[in-house]
C-alpha positions, 0 to 999 in steps of 0.5 A: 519483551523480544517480541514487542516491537515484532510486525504483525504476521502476514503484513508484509512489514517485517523492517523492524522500528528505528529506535531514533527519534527526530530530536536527535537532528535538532543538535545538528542546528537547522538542516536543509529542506529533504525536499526541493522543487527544481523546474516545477517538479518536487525531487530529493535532489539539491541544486547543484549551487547547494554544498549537499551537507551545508548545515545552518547555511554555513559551509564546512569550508573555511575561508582560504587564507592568503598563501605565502609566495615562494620567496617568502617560504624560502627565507623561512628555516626547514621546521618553519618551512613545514609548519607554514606548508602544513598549516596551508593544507591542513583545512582544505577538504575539495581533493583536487585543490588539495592535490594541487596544494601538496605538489606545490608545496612539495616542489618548494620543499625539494627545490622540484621542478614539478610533482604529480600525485596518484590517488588509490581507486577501488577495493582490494580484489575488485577491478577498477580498470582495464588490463591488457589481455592475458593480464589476471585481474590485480585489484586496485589502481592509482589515479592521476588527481594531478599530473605535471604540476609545477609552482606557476600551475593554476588549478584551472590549468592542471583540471583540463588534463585527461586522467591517467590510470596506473594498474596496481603494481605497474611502473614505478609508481605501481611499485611504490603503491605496492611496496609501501617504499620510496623510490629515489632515481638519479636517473630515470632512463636508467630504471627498467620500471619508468616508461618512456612513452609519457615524455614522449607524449609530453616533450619532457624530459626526466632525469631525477625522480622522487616517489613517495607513499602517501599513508593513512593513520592505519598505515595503508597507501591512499596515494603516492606523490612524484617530484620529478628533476631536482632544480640545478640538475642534481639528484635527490638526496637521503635528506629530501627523502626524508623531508618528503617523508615528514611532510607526506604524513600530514598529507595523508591526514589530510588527504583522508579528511578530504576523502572522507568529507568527499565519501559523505558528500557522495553518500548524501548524494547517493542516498538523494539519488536513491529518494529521487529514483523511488519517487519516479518508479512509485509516479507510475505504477499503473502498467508494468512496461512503464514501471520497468522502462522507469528503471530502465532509463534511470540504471542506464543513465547512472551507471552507465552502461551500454545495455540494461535489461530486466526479466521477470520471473514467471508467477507460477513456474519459478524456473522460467521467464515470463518477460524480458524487457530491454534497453541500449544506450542509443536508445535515448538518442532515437526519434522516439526516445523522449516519447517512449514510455514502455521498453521494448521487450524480447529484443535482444538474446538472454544470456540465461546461463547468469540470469537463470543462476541469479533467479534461481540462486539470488546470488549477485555476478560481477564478471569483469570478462564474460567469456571467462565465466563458465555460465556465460554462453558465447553464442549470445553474441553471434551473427551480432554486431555486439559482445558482452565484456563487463556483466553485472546481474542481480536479482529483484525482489518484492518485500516478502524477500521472493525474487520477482526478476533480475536486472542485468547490466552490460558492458560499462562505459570506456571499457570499465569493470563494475566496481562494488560501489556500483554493486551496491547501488543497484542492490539499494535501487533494486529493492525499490524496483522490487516494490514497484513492481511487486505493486503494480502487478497487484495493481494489475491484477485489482485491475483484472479482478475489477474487470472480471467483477464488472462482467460478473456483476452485469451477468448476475444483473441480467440473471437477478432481474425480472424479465420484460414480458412479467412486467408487461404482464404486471402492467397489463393488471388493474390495480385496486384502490387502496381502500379496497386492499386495505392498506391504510389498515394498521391491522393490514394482513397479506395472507390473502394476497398473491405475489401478483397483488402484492407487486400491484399493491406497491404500485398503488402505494406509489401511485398514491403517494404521487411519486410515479407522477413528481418522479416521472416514472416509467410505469413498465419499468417501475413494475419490473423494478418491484418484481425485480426487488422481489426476484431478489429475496431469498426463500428464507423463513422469515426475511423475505420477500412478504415481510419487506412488503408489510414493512413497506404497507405499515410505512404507507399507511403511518405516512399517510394516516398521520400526514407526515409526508407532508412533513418529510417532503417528497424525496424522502418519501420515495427513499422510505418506501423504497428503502422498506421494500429494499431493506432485507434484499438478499437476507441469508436468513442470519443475523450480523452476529453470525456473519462476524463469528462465521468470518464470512465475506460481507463480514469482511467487506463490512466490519458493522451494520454487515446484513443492512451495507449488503442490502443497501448495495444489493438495492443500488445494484437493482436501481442501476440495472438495465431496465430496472432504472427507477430514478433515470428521469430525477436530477443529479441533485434529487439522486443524490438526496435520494441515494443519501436518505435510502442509504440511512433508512436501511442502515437504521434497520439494524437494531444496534443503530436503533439503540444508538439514535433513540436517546436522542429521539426520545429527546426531540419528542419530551422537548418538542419536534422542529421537523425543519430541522434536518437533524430532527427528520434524520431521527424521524425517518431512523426511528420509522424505519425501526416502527415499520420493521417491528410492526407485527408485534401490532398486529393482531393476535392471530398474524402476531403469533404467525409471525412470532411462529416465523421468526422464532423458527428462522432464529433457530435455523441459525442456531442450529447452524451455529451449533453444528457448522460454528462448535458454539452454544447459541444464545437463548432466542435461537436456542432451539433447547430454550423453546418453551422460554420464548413466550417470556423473552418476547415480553422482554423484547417488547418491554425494552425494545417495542413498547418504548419507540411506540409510546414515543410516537404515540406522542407525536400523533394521537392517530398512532395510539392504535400501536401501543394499544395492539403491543399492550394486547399481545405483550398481555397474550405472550405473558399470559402463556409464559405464566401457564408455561410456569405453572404447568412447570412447577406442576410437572414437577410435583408430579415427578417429585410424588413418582419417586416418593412412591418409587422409594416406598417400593412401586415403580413409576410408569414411563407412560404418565410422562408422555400423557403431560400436557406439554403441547401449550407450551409447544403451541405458544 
């Protein structure tokens, strides 16, 4: 469909795929390495000995074959002539040599003294050089690739002669680039169009002169050849002229082969240059004043400019400036310029009539003269040593095509106009800097933020922590022996105690398991730490802090009763108990489901286990709190192991965990435990967790059915919610409608939940039978209520079936016999 190969919206990835794949580059043989390693540093540049579109090792050019000597060209016929001059040019592609080839050449064919040649330079309606002032702009130019080259010139000699440009149009040779048409002068003093001043430079003197275009297979002018002084001090006939003219058509074959070889290495290069700038913006993307000196330095180093600047556009008010950063040629060659690695900033003044129009427009400006421009304001450069001439400025943009800044160049080198080509560089290189900086302010700004958190996180500490004087207060209490609390008691109910015993219950727990003494705990601040952890339950119906300490009483007592920790050892020991007493931490009194369907923070930082990740780090925040360190005194190697077990412990609460793991424990126990195998105390440890979490459902009748009140209670409040604040129909356990099913859902969830994982570790020790036996006593009380809830119901229903036969037969039924059912069983239950 249309729509298939579409990005996702909102990803910022809108470039759509490139239909091509990486076997089409396999015909082209073996291509050379993209990357290449020059003084240590990995850059997309290629060495300056490599020929940048060398395939398989070879290069494009031929080897050259041995020219004919001037007296062995002479003795040929004029077609032999020709062929011979054309087959000597026709596989050259390095311009200059074969520049150098058709001045020779055509001073043998015309009996020349000697020739020059001009190459087109820039668009049609782009400047490429300066004009004298009150000149209007005339487009292109012609360069001189080659000048005075006679039949003796070497390359090397004619290659230290200084360039010379002609604007389009001016002199002779301006006129035949802009007419198309030959020009045959007897003598050359005699033209008004021939300037005298060049052999003035020279010391030569012309007479006769020859100029011919140099056409492409479209007819266009690339060039235009110059004979000068036919040998023997005769002009040049209709005859030359029209072998110049035969000849130059396979010279502007050539000459365009030569261009276009020339133009695919430039774009090889250009688009090098390009991977190398990206590379060196996305190396630092920590600031924003390194990220923009990075494209500072480069945009003036390659275009060659005298002044860069770049400004940001302001985040909120779009019509102003937040930054200018600024840079000038001289800059490099100061004292601090190889050391500096941020720009200098609000330097020089803003020309902000074209920097302004760009931000606000997009729209790119190439003004050869910025004085004649409108938007320019000349009072930039007053009370300055420095006058803006060239201007080219264009907008940056991030990948959502929204304009962060603009980059402004000024004043190019040797007094040149911006061409289109350097347009287009900058355009490609400011989409690079787009990206860096449109990362490195999100970068920033993840710096603030976690800044900001950091502060937020340490006043939330200080806020969620107990106080020193309630755990000096905690230390001051006796703590009762464990006998006498009755923690050793699987029928352990705290109805009895208060918040107070139940912190110096903890204590106790850890006492005995002799972890205060193997860890070299502060008492005080294990006090604060357990009133700390309890400081952080919420006041929820159910998951709060009562159920964590019963969680952690069934886990001493299992651990205890059967010996296990001698099993386990103590590290993981102390993670399981601080893991029970830490596993609900924070509890919002909903499940993981409601998290996911609520689209709720955690469950954006947590895609499973939500509730269990948030407790676990709610447990690392306390253990790192001031005051609160409870694991200060072990080793780096003991906290590690710790941190490892406690983050397993809890993540194991989560009952989709349990389902996951209790296969395989199920299998360790028919098979036979080996508890020296990690695996097998991972599974342990796992499955005790789930144990001690469902532990009430072993208790006695009386704290079962409290509990089961508790639970069924939070269950509802969640469903409630869902139902008002989520527009969705709760499942039945939280169903506040489905109430009197309760009694038989609770015989389910003992039946494929509970009673399987006891009767498994009934089998591992006789000591834990004691379980199974208090789930089978309250499965029988859940299914004894559910059974009289069934039959109160199918009687209900008698009832209401008798009221309307006798309707039909003429009485009416008395509203009150409904209200005197007795529903409160089932209400009860």
């Amino acid at each position: 469909s249309p729509t298939h190969h579409q990005s996702r919206g909102g990803s910022g990835a809108t470039t759509p795929v490139r239909k091509i794949s990486a076997h089409e580059f396999e015909r082209g043989g073996l291509l050379k390495p993209i990357i290449s390693t020059i003084d240590g540093t990995p850059t997309f540049l290629t060495s300056s000995s490599d020929d940048p579109i060398q395939i398989s090792g070879h290069s494009p050019t031929p080897v050259r074959r041995q020219r004919r000597s001037r007296h062995e060209l002479r003795q040929l016929d004029e077609k032999e002539l020709i062929f011979e001059l054309v087959k000597d040019i026709c596989n050259e592609l390095e311009i200059r040599s074969l520049c150098h080839k058709i001045l020779q050449n055509v001073s043998t064919l015309l009996h020349a003294d000697r020739g020059s040649l001009f190459l087109v330079q820039g668009e049609k309606g782009g400047g490429c050089t300066p004009l004298p002032p009150g000149e209007t702009l005339r487009g292109r130019c012609l360069v001189s690739k080659l000048f005075d080259v006679c039949y003796k010139s070497t390359l090397s000699e004619m290659e230290k002669k200084e360039e010379i440009r002609i604007p389009w149009g001016t002199g002779i040779v301006g006129y035949v680039a802009e007419s198309g048409e030959p020009v045959n002068i007897p003598d050359a003093y005699q033209d008004d169009r021939f300037n005298h001043d060049i052999d003035v430079l020279t010391g030569y003197k012309t007479h006769s002169l020859l100029c011919m275009p140099i056409k492409d297979t479209n007819g266009d002018v690339v060039g235009v050849a110059q004979v000068i002084n036919k040998i023997g001090d005769t002009p040049f006939t209709q005859q030359d002229e029209q072998i110049f003219s035969s000849y130059l058509q396979f010279c502007g074959i050539g000459l365009r082969n030569a261009h276009l070889y020339e133009k695919s290495q430039l774009e090889v290069k250009r688009n090098q240059v390009l991977l190398d700038l990206a590379r060196m913006i996305f190396e630092e993307q920590s600031t924003i004043e390194h990220v923009v000196y990075r494209i500072l330095t480069h945009t003036q180093s390659l275009i060659q400019c005298q002044r860069v600047q770049v400004l940001l556009v302001h985040e909120v008010s779009k019509g102003s400036f937040s930054r200018v950063f600024d840079f000038e040629a001289s800059d490099l060659n100061a004292e601090e310029g190889e050391s500096r690695t941020s720009p200098f900033e609000s330097r020089f003044p803003i020309n902000i009539g074209i920097t302004g129009y760009v931000a606000t427009t997009g729209d790119i400006v190439n003004i050869a003269n910025a004085y004649e421009d409108s938007r320019f304001d000349s009072s930039v450069d007053e009370g300055t040593c420095f006058k803006h001439k060239g201007v080219l400025c264009m907008p940056i943009k991030n990948s959502m095509g929204h304009i962060v800044g603009v980059i402004q160049l000024i004043n190019k080198f040797n007094d040149l106009a911006f061409t289109k080509n350097d347009e287009n560089f900058v355009e490609a290189f400011a989409i690079f800097c787009g990206m860096g900086i449109h990362n490195t302010h999100m970068y920033e700004r993840a710096v603030v933020a976690i800044a900001k958190q950091s502060v937020t996180l340490e006043v939330l500490s200080y806020h969620a922590t107990a106080s020193i004087e309630d755990a000096q207060r905690i230390r001051a209490l006796r703590v009762p022996s464990a006998v006498y609390l009755g923690l050793h008691n699987f029928a352990f109910d705290d109805v009895h105690l208060s918040d107070d015993d139940t912190i110096t219950s903890c204590v106790r727990m850890f006492l005995d398991l002799d972890l205060v003494e193997r860890f070299h705990m502060d008492y005080e601040v294990l006090c604060r730490w357990l009133l700390s952890v309890k400081k952080n339950y919420r006041n929820v119906t159910y998951h709060n802090w009562r159920h964590a300490f019963n969680v952690a009483q069934m886990m001493f007592s299992i651990l205890t009763t059967t010996q296990w920790w001698s099993i386990l050892g103590e590290i993981e020991c102390l993670a399981l108990m601080i893991a029970c007493l830490c596993h609900d931490l924070d509890h919002r009194g909903t499940n993981n489901s409601f998290q996911i369907k609520a689209s709720s923070p955690l469950a954006q930082l947590y895609s499973t286990s939500t509730m269990e990740h948030h407790h676990f780090d709610q447990c690392i925040m306390i253990l790192n709190s001031p005051g609160n360190q409870l694991l200060s005194n072990v080793s780096s190697d003991e906290y590690t192991r710790v941190i490892k077990v406690l983050e397993e412990a809890i993540l194991s609460t989560d009952l989709a965990v349990y389902f996951r793991k209790r296969g395989a424990f199920f299998n360790v126990v028919e098979e036979g435990p080996h508890w020296g195998l990690e695996e097998h105390r991972d599974l342990l440890r796992a499955m005790l967790m789930t144990v001690c979490d469902l532990a009430a459902i072993t208790k006695p009748w009386e704290v079962e059915k409290r509990v089961a009140e508790l639970v069924s209670s939070e269950f509802f409040e969640q469903g409630d919610m869902e139902r008002e604040e989520l527009n969705i129909t709760p499942i039945d356990i939280m169903n506040r409608e489905k109430e009197d099913q309760l009694p038989l859902m609770q015989v389910g969830f003992i039946d494929s939940i509970c009673m399987p994982i006891y009767e498994a570790f009934a089998v591992l020790s006789d000591k834990l039978e004691i379980l199974v036996d208090g789930v089978r006593i309250n499965r029988d009380h859940w299914l004894q209520i559910a059974e009289e809830h069934k039959l109160l119901t199918t009687n209900n229903a008698k009832d209401s079936n008798d009221n309307v036969t006798v309707s039909k037969s003429g009485g009416t039924p008395d509203s009150n016999n409904f209200e005197s059912l007795p529903l409160n069983n089932c209400q009860d239950a």
